[in-house]
Structure formats: structure tokens, C-alpha cells
C-alpha positions, 0 to 999 in steps of 0.5 A: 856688123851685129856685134858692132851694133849690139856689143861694141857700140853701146859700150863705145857711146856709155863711155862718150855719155860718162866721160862728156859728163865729167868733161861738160861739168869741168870746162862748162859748167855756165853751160849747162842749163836748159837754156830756155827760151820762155822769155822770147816766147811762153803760149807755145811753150806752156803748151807744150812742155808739159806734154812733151815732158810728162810723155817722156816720164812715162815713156821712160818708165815704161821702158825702165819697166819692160827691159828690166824686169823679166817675165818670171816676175810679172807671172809671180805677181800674177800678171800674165803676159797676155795682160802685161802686153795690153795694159803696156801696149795701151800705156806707151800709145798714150803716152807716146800720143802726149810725148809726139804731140808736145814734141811737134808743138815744139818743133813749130815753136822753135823752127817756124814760129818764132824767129828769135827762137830759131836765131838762138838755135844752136847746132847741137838743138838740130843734132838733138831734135833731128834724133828725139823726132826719128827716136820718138817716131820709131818708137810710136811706129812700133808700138802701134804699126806692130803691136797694135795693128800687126802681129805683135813682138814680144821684146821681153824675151829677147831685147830685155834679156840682151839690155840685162846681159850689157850690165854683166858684160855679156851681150849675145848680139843674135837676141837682138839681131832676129829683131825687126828692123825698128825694134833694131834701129830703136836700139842704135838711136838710143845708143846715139842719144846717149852719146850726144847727151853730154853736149846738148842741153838734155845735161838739165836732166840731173840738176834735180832742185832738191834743195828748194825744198830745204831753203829758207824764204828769200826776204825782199826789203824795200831800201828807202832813200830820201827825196832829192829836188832835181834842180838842187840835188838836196832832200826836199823838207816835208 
């Protein structure tokens, strides 16, 4: 079992993530938008979309930062791993704190307040929030129920050895299998995230605006017409 969750599924759910990407782009690409609700409802929205995305940024960059750079590196700078721990610790709870409570102002947007927002739901929004809310959830538990109120669990030397071995095609199942368990069942929910991306509207993510920056200005003229008499249809003489 540990080889299949940490050797052979992950590789089985990159290659759902490249290929439903190529396939999504080939046969829907009108598809592939945000689809966006702002119209059908905006206070809620404002609220928390920002929340939700910039907690997300950051988390991400937190995660991009402990898995792949090791330990030598920090020490090299002259980080120990002791200040490396906190400031980290105290970073994700933040940004988890912002990423959870944009993430519910979105669920009761989206699931209770709005009744033409739930209509336009599709199945693959449930699938989506369903694992962003247990991915976010298990992720805030071991961040603060472990490392900030419990013992604490020093991924860097296991998990982010393990993530680093996957781009050489040698991962050792038993880095992660002395794990605790949510530090596990992290790991199989980012594999199911990354296999359900392809057909939900996370595919937003790399439609970057680039161009935007670059475009000329849109030129908006009026086009006079001249007045018409409705009774005799003729330009009225002024």
C-alpha cells in the first residue's frame, strides 16, 4: 500500500493532470474560464476572493519553499532550523487563517446564499470544494494542532527528501510512511487535487493576462446617427 500511495500514485495522477490539460485545450477550450459568478453576486465575492487567493499564494509559496529547498541551504545562509521552523510555523498559520476564512465565505456564498449561484454549480465545483476544504483543513490541523500545540514534525528531513526524489524517479515510500498520518493524507489529497485539475475551473490558473501589459488602449467612438420623426420615419430639420 505505501508503494502504491507514494510511488505509483503520484506519477498516475501527474499524468491525469498533463494529459487532461492537453485534452481540456483541445476539445474545450470555451471551457476553460473561471466561469465566474461576480455577475449574479459581487459583496460576498469581494470579500472573499481576495482572501481566498492570496492565502493561497502564499501557502503555496511556503510549500514550494520547505519541499524544495533543503536544510544545507537555509543553514549555509545562516538560518537554523530552529528559526526556519518558527518563522514557517507562523507564516502558514497566517496564511492558512486567510486561505480558511475566504474559503468558507465562499462556501456560504456559493452553497447557502445565493440561490442563482448554487443553480449554476456544476458536479465538478462539488468534487473541487469537497477536496480544497478537506486539503485546506488537513493542512491547517497540522500546521497548528502539531507544530504549534504539539510536538512538532520536521518534514524537511523526510517528506521534502521524498517530493525531491519524485523528479529523479526514485522515491523511497518509507520517508513518508513514518509520517503521521495528516502529514499522509496531505500528500494523497494534493495527488487527487492534481488529477481533478484538468476538468475543474482551477485550468484559470495558467491563463496568465500577460498581454495586457503590452496591448494598445481600446478607442471607444460614439457613431452619430441622425434624428428620425417616428411618425415619418425622415430626419427632423433643425
Amino acid at each position: 500500500m505505501n508503494t502504491f500511495l507514494y510511488v505509483v500514485f503520484p506519477y498516475v495522477c501527474l499524468a491525469i493532470f498533463i494529459v487532461g490539460h492537453i485534452w481540456r485545450y483541445r476539445h474545450d477550450q470555451y471551457g476553460w474560464t473561471t466561469r465566474t459568478s461576480q455577475v449574479l453576486e459581487n459583496r460576498w465575492l469581494r470579500l472573499g476572493s481576495p482572501l481566498f487567493h492570496f492565502g493561497a499564494l502564499f501557502a503555496i509559496l511556503g510549500h514550494v519553499g520547505g519541499l524544495l529547498i533543503p536544510p544545507s541551504w537555509t543553514r549555509f545562509v545562516g538560518i537554523s532550523d530552529h528559526t526556519y521552523h518558527v518563522v514557517a510555523v507562523a507564516a502558514g498559520t497566517v496564511a492558512g487563517i486567510f486561505l480558511s476564512v475566504g474559503l468558507v465565505i465562499l462556501l456560504i456564498r456559493r452553497f447557502w446564499y445565493s440561490e442563482r449561484i448554487k443553480v449554476v454549480t456544476t458536479g465538478w465545483d462539488y468534487v473541487l470544494y469537497v477536496l480544497l476544504t478537506a486539503e485546506i483543513f488537513v493542512g491547517m490541523w497540522q500546521t497548528v494542532a502539531i507544530n504549534v500545540f504539539g510536538e512538532g514534525y520536521e518534514y524537511r528531513g523526510t517528506i521534502s527528501v521524498w517530493f525531491r526524489q519524485l523528479f529523479i524517479l526514485q522515491p523511497d515510500s518509507s520517508l513518508v510512511s513514518g509520517a503521521p498520518f495528516w502529514y499522509q493524507l496531505h500528500i494523497v489529497l494534493a495527488c487527487l487535487m492534481l488529477a481533478v485539475w484538468p476538468f475543474t475551473r482551477l485550468v484559470h490558473v495558467w491563463s496568465i493576462p500577460i498581454m495586457y501589459m503590452t496591448r494598445p488602449f481600446v478607442v471607444y467612438r460614439r457613431r452619430f446617427e441622425p434624428d428620425v420623426s417616428p411618425t415619418l420615419k425622415q430626419p427632423v430639420k433643425r
